[in-house]
C-alpha positions as a Python dict, from the first residue, in 0.01 Angstrom:
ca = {
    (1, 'X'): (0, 0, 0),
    (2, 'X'): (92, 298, -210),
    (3, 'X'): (348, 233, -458),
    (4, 'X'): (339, 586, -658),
    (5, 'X'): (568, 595, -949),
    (6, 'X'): (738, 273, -819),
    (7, 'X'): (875, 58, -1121),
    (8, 'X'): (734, -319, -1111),
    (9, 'X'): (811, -593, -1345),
    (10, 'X'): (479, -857, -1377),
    (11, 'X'): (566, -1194, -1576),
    (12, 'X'): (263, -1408, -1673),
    (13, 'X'): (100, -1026, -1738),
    (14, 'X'): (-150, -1176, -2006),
    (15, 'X'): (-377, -1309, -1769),
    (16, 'X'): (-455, -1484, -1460),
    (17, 'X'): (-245, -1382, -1157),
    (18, 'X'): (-12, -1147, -1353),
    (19, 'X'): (-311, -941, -1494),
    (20, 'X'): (-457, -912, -1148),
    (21, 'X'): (-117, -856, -980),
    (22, 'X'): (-15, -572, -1309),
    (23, 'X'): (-388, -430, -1226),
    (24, 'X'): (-342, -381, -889),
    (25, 'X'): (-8, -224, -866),
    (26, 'X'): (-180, 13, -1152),
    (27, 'X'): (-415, 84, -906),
    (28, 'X'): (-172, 184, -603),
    (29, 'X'): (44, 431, -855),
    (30, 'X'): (281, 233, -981),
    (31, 'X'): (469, 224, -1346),
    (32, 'X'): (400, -132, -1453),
    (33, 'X'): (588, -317, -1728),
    (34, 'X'): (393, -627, -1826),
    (35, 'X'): (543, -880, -1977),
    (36, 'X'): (473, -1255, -2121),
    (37, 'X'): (552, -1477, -2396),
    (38, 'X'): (204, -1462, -2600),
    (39, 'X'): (210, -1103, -2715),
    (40, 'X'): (-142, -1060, -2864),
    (41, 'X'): (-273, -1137, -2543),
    (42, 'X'): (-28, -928, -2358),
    (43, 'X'): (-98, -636, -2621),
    (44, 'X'): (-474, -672, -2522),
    (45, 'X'): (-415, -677, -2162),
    (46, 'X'): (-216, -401, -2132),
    (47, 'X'): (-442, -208, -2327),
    (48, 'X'): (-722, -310, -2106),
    (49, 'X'): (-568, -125, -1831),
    (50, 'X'): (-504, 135, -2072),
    (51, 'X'): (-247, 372, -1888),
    (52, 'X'): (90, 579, -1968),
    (53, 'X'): (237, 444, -1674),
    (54, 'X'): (216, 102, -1832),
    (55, 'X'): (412, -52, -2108),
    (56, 'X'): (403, -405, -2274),
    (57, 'X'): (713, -602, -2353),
    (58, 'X'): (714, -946, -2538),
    (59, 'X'): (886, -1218, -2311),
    (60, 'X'): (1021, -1548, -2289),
    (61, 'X'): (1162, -1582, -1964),
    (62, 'X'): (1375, -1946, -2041),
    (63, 'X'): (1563, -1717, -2221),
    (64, 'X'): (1839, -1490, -2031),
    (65, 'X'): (1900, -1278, -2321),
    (66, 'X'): (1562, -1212, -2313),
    (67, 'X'): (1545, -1146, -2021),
    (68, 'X'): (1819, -911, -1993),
    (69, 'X'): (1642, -731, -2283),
    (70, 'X'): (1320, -681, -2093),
    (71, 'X'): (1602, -526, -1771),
    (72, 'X'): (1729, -273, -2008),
    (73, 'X'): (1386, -180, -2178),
    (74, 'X'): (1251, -99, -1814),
    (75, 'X'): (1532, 82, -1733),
    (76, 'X'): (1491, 318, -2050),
    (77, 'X'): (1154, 286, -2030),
    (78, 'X'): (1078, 400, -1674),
    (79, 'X'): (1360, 338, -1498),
    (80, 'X'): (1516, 148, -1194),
    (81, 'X'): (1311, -161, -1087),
    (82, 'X'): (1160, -134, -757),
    (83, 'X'): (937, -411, -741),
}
């Protein structure tokens, strides 16, 4: 699947799933914001894969403000969310 320039949203980016799942949309093109709650982890992951097309955003997702926070930083960031 290429997903060039697509905007995707990854929760749990720090590790595990959500740094294989950020990685791999990376890989295919796409303009990844990564996001999770511990943000010296997520700091170090994102600049692991170490791109312009990726930005890191601090994130507690029980929180809706929060949340709604990291919507409007992707939008200004990169754009629309596609994925």
């Amino acid at each position: 699947m290429i997903l060039s320039n697509e905007v995707c949203v990854v929760t749990g980016a720090a590790g595990g799933i959500g740094l294989a799942l950020s990685v791999a949309l990376h890989v295919t093109g796409a303009r990844v914001v990564m996001s999770d709650v511990d943000h010296d982890a997520l700091v170090a992951s994102a600049s692991s894969v170490g791109s312009s097309r990726v930005h890191a955003v601090r994130v507690d997702v029980t929180s809706p403000d929060v949340v709604a926070r990291l919507a409007s930083e992707t939008a200004k960031t990169f754009g629309p969310v596609s994925v």
